[in-house]
N, CA, C and O atoms as a GROMACS GRO file, in nm:
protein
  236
    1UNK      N    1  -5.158  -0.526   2.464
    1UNK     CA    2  -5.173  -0.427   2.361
    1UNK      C    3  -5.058  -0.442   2.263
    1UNK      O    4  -4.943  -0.426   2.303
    2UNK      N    5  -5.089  -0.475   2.115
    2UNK     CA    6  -4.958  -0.534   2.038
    2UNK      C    7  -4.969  -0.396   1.945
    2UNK      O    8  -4.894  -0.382   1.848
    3UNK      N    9  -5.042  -0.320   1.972
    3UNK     CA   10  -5.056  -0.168   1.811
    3UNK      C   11  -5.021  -0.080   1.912
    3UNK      O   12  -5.044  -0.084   2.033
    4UNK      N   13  -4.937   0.034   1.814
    4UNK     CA   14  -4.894   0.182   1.918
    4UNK      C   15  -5.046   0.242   1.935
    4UNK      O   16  -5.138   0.185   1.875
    5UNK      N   17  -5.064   0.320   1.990
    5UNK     CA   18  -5.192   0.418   2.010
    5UNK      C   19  -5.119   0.553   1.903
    5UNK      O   20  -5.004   0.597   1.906
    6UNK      N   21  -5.250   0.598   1.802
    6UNK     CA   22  -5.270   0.686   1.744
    6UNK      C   23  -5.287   0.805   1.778
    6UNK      O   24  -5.381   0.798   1.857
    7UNK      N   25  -5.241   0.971   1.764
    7UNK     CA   26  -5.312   1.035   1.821
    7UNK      C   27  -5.435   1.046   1.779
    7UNK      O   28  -5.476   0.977   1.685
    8UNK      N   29  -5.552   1.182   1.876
    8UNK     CA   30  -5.707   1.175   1.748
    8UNK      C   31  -5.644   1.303   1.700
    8UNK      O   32  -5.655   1.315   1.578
    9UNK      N   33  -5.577   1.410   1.764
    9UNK     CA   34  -5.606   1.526   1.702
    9UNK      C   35  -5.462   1.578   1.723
    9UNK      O   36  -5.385   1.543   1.812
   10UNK      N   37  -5.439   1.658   1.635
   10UNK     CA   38  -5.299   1.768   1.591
   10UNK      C   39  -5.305   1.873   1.710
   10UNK      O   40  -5.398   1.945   1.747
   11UNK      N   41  -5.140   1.856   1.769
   11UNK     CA   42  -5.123   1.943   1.901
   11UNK      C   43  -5.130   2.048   1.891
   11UNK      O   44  -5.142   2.121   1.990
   12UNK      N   45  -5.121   2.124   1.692
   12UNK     CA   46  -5.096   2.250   1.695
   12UNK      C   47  -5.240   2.256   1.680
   12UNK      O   48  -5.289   2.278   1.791
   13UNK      N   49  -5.344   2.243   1.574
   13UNK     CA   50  -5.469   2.285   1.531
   13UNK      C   51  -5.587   2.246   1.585
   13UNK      O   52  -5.690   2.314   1.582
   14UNK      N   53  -5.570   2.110   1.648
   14UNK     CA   54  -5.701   2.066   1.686
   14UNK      C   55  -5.759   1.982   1.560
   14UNK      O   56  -5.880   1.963   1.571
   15UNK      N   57  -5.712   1.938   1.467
   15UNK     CA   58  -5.782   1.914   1.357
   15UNK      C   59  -5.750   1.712   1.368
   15UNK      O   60  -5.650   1.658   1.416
   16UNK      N   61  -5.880   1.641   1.305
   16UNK     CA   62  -5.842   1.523   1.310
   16UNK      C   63  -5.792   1.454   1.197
   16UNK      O   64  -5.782   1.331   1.207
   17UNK      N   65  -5.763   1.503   1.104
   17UNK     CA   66  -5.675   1.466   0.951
   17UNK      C   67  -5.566   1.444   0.982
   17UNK      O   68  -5.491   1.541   0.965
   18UNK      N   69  -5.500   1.316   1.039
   18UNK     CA   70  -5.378   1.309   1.057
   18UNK      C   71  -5.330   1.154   0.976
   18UNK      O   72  -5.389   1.049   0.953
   19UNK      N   73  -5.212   1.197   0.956
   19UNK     CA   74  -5.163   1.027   0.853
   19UNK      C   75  -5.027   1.023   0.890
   19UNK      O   76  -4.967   1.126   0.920
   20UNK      N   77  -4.957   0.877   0.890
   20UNK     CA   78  -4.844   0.893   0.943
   20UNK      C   79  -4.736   0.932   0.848
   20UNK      O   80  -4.738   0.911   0.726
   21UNK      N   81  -4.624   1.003   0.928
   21UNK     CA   82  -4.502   1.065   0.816
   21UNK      C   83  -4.437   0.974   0.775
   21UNK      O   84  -4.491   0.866   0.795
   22UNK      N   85  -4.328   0.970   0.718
   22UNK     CA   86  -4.238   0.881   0.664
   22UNK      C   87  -4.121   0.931   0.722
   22UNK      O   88  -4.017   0.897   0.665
   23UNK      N   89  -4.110   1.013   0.835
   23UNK     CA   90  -3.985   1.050   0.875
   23UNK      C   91  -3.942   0.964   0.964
   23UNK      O   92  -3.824   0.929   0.976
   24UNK      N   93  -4.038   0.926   1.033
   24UNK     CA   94  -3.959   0.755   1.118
   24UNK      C   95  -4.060   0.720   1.184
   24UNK      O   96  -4.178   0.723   1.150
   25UNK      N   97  -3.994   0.674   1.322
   25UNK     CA   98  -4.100   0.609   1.390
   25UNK      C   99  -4.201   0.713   1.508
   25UNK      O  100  -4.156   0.788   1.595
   26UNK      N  101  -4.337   0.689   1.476
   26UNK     CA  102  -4.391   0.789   1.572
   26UNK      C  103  -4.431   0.921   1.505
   26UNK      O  104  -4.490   0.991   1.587
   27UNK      N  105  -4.421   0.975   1.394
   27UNK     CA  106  -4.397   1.084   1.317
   27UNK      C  107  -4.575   1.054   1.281
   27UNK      O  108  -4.643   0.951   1.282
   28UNK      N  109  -4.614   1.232   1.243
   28UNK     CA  110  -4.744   1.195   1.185
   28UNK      C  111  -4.736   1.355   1.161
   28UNK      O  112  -4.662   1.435   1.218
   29UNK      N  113  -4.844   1.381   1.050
   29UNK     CA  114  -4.860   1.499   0.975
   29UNK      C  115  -5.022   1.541   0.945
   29UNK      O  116  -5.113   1.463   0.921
   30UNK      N  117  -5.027   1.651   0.951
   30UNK     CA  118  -5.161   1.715   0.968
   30UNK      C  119  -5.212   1.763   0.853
   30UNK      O  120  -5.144   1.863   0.831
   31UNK      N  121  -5.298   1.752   0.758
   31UNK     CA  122  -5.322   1.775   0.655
   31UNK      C  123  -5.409   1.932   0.708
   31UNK      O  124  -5.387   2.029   0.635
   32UNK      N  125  -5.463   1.945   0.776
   32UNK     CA  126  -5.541   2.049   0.812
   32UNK      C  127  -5.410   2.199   0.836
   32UNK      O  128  -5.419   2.299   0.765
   33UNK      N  129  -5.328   2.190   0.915
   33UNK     CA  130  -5.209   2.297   0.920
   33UNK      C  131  -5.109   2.286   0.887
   33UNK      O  132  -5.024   2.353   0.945
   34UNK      N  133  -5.062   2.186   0.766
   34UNK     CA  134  -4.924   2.134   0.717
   34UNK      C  135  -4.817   2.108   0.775
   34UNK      O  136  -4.713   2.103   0.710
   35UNK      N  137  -4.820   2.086   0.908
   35UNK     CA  138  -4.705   2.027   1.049
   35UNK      C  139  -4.689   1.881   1.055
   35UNK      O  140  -4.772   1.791   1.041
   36UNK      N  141  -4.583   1.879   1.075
   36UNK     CA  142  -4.572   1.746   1.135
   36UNK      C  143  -4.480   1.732   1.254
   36UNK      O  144  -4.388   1.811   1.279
   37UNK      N  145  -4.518   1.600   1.344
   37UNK     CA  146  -4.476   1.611   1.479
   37UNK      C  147  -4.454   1.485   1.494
   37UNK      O  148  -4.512   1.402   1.424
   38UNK      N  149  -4.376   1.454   1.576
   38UNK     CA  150  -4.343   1.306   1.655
   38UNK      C  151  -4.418   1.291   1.806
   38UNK      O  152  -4.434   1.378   1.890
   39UNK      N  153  -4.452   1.170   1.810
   39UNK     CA  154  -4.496   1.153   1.949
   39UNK      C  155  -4.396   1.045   1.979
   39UNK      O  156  -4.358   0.956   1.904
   40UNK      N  157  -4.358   1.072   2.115
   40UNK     CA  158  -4.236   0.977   2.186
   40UNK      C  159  -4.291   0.936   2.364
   40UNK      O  160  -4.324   1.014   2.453
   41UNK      N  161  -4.286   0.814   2.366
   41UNK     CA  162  -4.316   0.766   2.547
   41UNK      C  163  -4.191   0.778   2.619
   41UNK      O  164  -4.079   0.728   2.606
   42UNK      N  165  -4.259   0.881   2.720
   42UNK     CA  166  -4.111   0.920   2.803
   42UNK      C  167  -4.075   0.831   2.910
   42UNK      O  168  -3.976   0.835   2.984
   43UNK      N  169  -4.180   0.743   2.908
   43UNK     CA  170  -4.187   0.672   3.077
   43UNK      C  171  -4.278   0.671   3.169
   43UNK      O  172  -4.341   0.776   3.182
   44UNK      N  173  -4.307   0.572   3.247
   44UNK     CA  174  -4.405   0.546   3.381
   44UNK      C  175  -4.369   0.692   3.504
   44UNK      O  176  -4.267   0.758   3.522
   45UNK      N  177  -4.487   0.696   3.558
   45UNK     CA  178  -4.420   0.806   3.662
   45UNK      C  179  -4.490   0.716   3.752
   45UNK      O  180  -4.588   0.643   3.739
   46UNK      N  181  -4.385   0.752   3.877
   46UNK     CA  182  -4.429   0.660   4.051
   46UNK      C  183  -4.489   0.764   4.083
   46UNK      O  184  -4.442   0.878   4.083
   47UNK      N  185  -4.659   0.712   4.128
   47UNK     CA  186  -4.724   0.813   4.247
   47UNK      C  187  -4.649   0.830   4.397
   47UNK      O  188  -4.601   0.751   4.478
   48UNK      N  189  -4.664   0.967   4.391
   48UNK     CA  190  -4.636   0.975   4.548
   48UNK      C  191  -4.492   1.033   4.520
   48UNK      O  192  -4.462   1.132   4.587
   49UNK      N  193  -4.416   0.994   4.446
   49UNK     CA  194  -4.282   1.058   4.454
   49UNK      C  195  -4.298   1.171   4.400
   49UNK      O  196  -4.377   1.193   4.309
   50UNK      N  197  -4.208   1.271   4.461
   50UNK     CA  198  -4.257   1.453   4.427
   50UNK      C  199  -4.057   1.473   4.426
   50UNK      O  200  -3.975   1.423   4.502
   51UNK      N  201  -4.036   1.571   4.300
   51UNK     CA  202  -3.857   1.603   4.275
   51UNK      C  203  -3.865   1.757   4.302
   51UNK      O  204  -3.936   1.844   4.253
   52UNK      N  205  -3.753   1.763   4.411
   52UNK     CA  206  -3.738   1.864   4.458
   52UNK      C  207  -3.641   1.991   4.313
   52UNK      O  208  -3.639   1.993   4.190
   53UNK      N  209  -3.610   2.035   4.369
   53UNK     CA  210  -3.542   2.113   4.236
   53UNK      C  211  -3.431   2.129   4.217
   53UNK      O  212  -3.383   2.189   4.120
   54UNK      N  213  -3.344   2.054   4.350
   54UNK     CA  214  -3.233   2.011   4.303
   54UNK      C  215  -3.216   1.862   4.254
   54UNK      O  216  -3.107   1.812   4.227
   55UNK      N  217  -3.311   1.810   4.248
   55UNK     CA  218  -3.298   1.674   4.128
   55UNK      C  219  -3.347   1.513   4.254
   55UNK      O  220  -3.370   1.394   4.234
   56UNK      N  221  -3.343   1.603   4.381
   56UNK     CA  222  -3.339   1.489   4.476
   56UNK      C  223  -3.516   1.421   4.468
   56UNK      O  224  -3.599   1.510   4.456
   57UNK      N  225  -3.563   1.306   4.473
   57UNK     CA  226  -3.680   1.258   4.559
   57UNK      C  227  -3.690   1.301   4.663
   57UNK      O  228  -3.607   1.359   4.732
   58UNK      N  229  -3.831   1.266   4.690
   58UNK     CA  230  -3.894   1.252   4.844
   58UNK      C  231  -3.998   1.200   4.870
   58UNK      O  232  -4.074   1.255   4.790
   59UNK      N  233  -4.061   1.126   4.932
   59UNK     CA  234  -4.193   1.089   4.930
   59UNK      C  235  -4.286   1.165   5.020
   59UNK      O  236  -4.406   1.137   5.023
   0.00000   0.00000   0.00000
């Protein structure tokens, strides 16, 4: 896969009028509710591993 993935629709409205911002990378703006938002990849998650709530693993 050499292209980022697009969103289809605006997190605030639901609307599919979206074009990308010029604020950097990942940025895109909603013509339907005048917002704009970034989408960012936080990372892979391992199945099976569950974080306790003091920060530890466990399987």
């Amino acid at each position: 896969m050499s292209e980022r993935a697009a969103p289809f629709h605006c997190p605030y409205c639901g609307d599919e009028d979206l074009r990308p911002n010029d604020a950097g990378h990942g940025a895109w703006e909603c013509a339907a509710c005048n917002r704009a938002f970034q989408l960012k990849f936080l990372g892979l998650l391992a199945r099976g591993v569950q974080h306790t709530s003091s920060g530890e693993s466990q399987i």
